[in-house]
C-alpha beads as a LAMMPS data file, in Angstrom:
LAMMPS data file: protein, C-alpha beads

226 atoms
225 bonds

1 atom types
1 bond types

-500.0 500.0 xlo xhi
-500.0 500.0 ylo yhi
-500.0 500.0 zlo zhi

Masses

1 110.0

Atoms # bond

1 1 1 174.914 -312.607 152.202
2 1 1 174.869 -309.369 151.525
3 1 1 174.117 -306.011 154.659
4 1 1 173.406 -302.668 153.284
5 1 1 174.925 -300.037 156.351
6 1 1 173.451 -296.484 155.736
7 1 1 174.806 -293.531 156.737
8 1 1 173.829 -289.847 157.144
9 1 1 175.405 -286.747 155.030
10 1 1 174.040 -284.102 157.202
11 1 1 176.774 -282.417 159.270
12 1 1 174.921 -279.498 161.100
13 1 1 173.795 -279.871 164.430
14 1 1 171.131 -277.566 164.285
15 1 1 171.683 -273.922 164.477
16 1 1 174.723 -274.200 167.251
17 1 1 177.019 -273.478 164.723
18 1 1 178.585 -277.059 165.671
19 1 1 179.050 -279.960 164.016
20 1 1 177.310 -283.400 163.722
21 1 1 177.094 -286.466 161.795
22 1 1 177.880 -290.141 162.212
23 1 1 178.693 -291.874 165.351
24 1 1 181.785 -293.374 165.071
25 1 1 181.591 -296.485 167.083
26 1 1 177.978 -297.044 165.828
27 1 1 179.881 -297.511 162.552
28 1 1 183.022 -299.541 163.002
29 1 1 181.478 -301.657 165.881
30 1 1 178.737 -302.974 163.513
31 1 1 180.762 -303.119 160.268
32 1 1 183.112 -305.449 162.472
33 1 1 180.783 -307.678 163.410
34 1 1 179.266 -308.184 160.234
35 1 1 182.763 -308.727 158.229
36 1 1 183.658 -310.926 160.887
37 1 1 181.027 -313.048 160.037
38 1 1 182.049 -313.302 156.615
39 1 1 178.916 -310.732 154.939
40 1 1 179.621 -308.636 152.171
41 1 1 178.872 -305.337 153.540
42 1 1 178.000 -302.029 151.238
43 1 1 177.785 -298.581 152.873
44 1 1 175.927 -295.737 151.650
45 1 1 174.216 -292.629 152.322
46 1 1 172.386 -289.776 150.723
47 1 1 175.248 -287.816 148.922
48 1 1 178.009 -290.756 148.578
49 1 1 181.229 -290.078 149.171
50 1 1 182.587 -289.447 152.306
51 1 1 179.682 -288.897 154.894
52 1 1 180.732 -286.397 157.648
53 1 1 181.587 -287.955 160.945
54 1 1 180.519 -286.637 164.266
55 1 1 183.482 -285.157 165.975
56 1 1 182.971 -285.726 169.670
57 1 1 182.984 -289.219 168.871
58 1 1 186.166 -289.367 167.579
59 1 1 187.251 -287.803 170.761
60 1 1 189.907 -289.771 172.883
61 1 1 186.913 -291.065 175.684
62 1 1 184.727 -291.891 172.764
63 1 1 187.384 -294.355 171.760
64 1 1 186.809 -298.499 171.426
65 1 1 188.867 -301.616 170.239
66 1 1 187.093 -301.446 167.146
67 1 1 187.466 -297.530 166.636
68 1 1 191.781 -298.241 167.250
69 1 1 191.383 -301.415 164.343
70 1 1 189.587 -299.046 161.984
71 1 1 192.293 -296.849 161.881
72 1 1 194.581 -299.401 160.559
73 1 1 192.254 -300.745 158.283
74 1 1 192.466 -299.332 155.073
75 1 1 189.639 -301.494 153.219
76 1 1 187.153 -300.008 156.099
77 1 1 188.791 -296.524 155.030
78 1 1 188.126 -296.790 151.737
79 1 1 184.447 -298.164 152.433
80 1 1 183.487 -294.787 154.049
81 1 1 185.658 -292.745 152.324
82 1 1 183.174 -293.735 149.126
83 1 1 179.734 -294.386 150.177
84 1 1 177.597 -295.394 147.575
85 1 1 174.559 -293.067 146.681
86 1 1 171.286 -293.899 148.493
87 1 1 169.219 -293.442 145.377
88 1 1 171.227 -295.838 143.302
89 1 1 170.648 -298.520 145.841
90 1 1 168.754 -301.145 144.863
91 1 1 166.873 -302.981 147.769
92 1 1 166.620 -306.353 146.331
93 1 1 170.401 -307.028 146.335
94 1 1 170.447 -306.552 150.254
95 1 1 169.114 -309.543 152.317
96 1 1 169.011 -306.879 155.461
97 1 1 169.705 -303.161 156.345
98 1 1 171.706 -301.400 159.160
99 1 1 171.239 -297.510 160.502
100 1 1 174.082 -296.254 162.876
101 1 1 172.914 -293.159 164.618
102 1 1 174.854 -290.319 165.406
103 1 1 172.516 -287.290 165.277
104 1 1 172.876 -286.356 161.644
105 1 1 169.925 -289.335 160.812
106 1 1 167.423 -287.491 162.513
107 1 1 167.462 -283.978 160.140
108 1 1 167.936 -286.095 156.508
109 1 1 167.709 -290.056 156.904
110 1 1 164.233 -289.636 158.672
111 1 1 162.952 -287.280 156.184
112 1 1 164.393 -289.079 153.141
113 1 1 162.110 -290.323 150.342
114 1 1 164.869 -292.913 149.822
115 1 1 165.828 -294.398 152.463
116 1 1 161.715 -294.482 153.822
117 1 1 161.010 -296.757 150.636
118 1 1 164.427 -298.769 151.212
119 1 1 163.036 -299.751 155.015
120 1 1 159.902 -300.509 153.819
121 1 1 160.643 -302.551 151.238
122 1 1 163.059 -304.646 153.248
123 1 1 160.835 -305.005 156.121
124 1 1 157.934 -305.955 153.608
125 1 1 159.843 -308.769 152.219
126 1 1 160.687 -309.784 156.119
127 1 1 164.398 -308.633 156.147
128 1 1 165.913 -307.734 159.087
129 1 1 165.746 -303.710 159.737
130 1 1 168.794 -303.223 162.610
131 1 1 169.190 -299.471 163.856
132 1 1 171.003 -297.774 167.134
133 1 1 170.682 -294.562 168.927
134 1 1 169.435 -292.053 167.347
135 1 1 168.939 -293.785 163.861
136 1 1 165.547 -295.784 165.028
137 1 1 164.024 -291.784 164.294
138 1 1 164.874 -292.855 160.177
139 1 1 161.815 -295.042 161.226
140 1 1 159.161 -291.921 161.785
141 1 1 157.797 -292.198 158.220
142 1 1 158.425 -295.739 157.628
143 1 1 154.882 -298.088 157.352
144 1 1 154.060 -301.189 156.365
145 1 1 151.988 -302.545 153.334
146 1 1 148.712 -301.791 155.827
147 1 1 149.891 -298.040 156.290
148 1 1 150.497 -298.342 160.033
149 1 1 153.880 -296.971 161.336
150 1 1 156.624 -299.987 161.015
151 1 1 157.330 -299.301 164.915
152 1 1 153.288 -299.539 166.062
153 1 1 152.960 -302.183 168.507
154 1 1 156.629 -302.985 168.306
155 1 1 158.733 -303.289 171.432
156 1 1 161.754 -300.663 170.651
157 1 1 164.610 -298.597 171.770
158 1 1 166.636 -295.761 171.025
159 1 1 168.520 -292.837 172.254
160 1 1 166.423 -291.643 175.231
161 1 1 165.376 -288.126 176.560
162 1 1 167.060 -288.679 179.275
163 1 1 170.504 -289.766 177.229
164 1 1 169.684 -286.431 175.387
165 1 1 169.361 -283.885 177.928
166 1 1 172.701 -285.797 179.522
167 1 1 174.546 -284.264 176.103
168 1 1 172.691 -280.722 176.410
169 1 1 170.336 -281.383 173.013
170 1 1 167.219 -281.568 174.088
171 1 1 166.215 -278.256 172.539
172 1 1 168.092 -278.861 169.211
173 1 1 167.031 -281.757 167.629
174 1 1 164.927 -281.837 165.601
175 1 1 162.816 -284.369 167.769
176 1 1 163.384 -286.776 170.471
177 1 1 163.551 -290.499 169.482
178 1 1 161.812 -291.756 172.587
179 1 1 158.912 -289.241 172.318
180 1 1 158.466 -290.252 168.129
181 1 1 158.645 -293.863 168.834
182 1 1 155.946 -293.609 171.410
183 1 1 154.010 -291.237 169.562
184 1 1 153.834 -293.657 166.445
185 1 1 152.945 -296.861 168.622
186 1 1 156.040 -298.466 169.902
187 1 1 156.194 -300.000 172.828
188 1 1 159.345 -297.867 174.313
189 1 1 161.261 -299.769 176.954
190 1 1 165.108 -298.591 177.941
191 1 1 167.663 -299.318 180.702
192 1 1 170.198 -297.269 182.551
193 1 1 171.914 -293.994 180.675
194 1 1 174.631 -295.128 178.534
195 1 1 174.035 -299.142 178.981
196 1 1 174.130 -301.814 176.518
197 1 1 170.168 -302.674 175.138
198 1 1 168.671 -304.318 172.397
199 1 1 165.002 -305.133 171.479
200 1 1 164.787 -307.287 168.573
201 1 1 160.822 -307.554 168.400
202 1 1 160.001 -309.834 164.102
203 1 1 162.789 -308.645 161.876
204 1 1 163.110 -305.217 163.785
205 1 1 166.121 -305.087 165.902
206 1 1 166.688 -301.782 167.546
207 1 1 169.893 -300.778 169.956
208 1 1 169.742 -297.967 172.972
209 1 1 172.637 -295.737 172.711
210 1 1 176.492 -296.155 171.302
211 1 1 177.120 -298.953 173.670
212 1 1 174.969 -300.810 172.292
213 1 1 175.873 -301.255 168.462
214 1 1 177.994 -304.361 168.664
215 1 1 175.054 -306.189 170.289
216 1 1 172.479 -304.816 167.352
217 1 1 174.618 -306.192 164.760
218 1 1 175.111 -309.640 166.827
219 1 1 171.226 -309.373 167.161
220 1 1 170.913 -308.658 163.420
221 1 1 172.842 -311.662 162.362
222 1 1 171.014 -313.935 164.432
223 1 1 167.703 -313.323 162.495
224 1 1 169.919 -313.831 159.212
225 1 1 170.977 -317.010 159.803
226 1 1 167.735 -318.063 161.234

Bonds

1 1 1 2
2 1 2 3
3 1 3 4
4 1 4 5
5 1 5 6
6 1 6 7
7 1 7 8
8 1 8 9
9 1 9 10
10 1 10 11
11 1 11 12
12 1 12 13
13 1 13 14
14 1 14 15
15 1 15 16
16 1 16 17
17 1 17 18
18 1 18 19
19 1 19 20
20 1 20 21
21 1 21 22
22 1 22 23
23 1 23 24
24 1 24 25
25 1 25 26
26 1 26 27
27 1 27 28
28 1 28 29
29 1 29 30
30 1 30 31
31 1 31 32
32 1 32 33
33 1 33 34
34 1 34 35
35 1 35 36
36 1 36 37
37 1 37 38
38 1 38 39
39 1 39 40
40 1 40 41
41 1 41 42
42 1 42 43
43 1 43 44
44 1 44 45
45 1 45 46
46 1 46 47
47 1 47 48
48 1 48 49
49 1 49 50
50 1 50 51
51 1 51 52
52 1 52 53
53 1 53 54
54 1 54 55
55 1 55 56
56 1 56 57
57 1 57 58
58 1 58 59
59 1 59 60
60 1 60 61
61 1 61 62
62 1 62 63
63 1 63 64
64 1 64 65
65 1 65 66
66 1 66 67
67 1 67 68
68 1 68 69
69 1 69 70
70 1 70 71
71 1 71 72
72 1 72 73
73 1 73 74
74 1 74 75
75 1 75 76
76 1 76 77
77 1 77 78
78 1 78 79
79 1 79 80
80 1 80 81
81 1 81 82
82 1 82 83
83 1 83 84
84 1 84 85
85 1 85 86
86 1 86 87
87 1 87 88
88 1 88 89
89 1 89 90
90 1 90 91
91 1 91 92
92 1 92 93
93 1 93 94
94 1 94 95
95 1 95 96
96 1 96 97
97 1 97 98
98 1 98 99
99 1 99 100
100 1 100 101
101 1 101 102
102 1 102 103
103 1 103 104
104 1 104 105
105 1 105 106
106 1 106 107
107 1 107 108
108 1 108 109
109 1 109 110
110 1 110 111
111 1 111 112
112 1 112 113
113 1 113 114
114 1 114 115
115 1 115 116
116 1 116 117
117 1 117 118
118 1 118 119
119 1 119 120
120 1 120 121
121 1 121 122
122 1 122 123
123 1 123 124
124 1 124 125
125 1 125 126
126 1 126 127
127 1 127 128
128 1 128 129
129 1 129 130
130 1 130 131
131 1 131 132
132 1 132 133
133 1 133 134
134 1 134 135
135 1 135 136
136 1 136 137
137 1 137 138
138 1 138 139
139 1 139 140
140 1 140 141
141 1 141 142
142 1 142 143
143 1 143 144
144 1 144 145
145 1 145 146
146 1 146 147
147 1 147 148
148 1 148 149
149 1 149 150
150 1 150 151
151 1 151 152
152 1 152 153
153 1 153 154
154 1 154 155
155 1 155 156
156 1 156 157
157 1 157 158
158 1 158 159
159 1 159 160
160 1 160 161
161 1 161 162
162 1 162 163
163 1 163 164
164 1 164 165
165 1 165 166
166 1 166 167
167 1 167 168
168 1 168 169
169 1 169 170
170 1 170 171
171 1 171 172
172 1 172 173
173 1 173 174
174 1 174 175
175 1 175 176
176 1 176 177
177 1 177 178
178 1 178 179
179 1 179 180
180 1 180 181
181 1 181 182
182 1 182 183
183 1 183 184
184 1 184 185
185 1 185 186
186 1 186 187
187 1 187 188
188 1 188 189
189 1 189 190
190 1 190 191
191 1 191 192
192 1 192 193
193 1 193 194
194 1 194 195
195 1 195 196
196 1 196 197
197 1 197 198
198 1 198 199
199 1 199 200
200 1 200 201
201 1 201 202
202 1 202 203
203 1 203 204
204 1 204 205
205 1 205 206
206 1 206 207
207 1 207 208
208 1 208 209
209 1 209 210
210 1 210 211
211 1 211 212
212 1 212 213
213 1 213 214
214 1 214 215
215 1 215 216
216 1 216 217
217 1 217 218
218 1 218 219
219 1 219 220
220 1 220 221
221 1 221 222
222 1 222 223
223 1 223 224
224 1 224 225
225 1 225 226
């Protein structure tokens, strides 16, 4: 089996004049669980190469058991360090995709031509479509064959307002990923700031917040080897 993991390129966190990106764990905790399992897993994201990685989460209290292994692990290293380009992806070699957030999706993975057709065509062809945090907002423009939003009548999660005005970015992002979900149709449901939850509603698996990427993936392998 074979998991595409996209990631974003954009490293601007608005106008602050401070950085953004990936979420570390949202990475690594994933990526573990899926090469654990024994899946061939191939990372990319709009510009290849090394995608830019969100520094407060490499901060010491953003740290994890699978953040410490990933800095021994040179395979993992050279993964990221060489992202394959999102346009030269081709969909049909991928039996399901995976979106780790970070807040870097939500400026170019939800607006990307790419990655839009990618998710559709997956979920089409009724392969799992995992995402966490902020990356369920890559799903705004996303529809299936009928034209209605992928997420309409879906029971999903994401990065909350609440989680966002905790971080003081309520008035930067681009949008909030609980008000898009419910504005295209999901059926938004959360628990507590900063706990671990996962919706996995068909082949659409979506995860709350950071703590929550380990259980996505687990989530997203379940409906694999269904």
């Amino acid at each position: 089996m074979k998991i595409l993991m996209v990631l974003t390129s954009h490293d601007k966190l608005g106008d602050t004049g401070r950085k953004t990106g990936f979420w570390l764990e949202e990475f690594v905790a994933p990526y573990y669980v899926f090469r654990d399992a024994g899946i061939n897993v191939v990372v990319a994201s709009p510009a290849g190469g090394q995608p830019p990685l969100d520094p407060v989460s490499d901060e010491p209290d953003a740290q994890t058991r699978d953040t410490e292994r990933f800095r021994s692990d040179l395979v993992a290293q050279q993964a990221l360090a060489h992202t394959q380009r999102l346009d030269a992806i081709d969909a049909s070699q991928f039996d399901a995709v995976f979106y780790p957030g970070g807040h870097g999706p939500l400026w170019d993975l939800a607006e990307d031509a790419n990655s839009i057709q990618l998710i559709e065509t997956l979920f089409a062809n009724g392969k799992p479509v995992g995402t966490v945090c902020h990356a369920p907002g890559v799903l705004r423009h996303a529809k299936k064959p009928d034209g209605t939003p992928i997420v309409a009548g879906k029971r999903v999660t994401g990065f909350t307002n609440s989680e966002e005005a905790a971080v003081g970015l309520t008035d930067v992002v681009p949008f909030l990923v609980e008000d898009e979900l419910k504005k295209l149709g999901g059926q938004f449901e959360h628990t507590d700031d900063w706990g671990v939850y996962v919706l996995t509603d068909g082949h659409l698996v979506t995860g709350q917040n950071p703590a929550s990427s380990a259980a996505a993936a687990e989530e997203l392998l379940k409906l694999l080897h269904e």
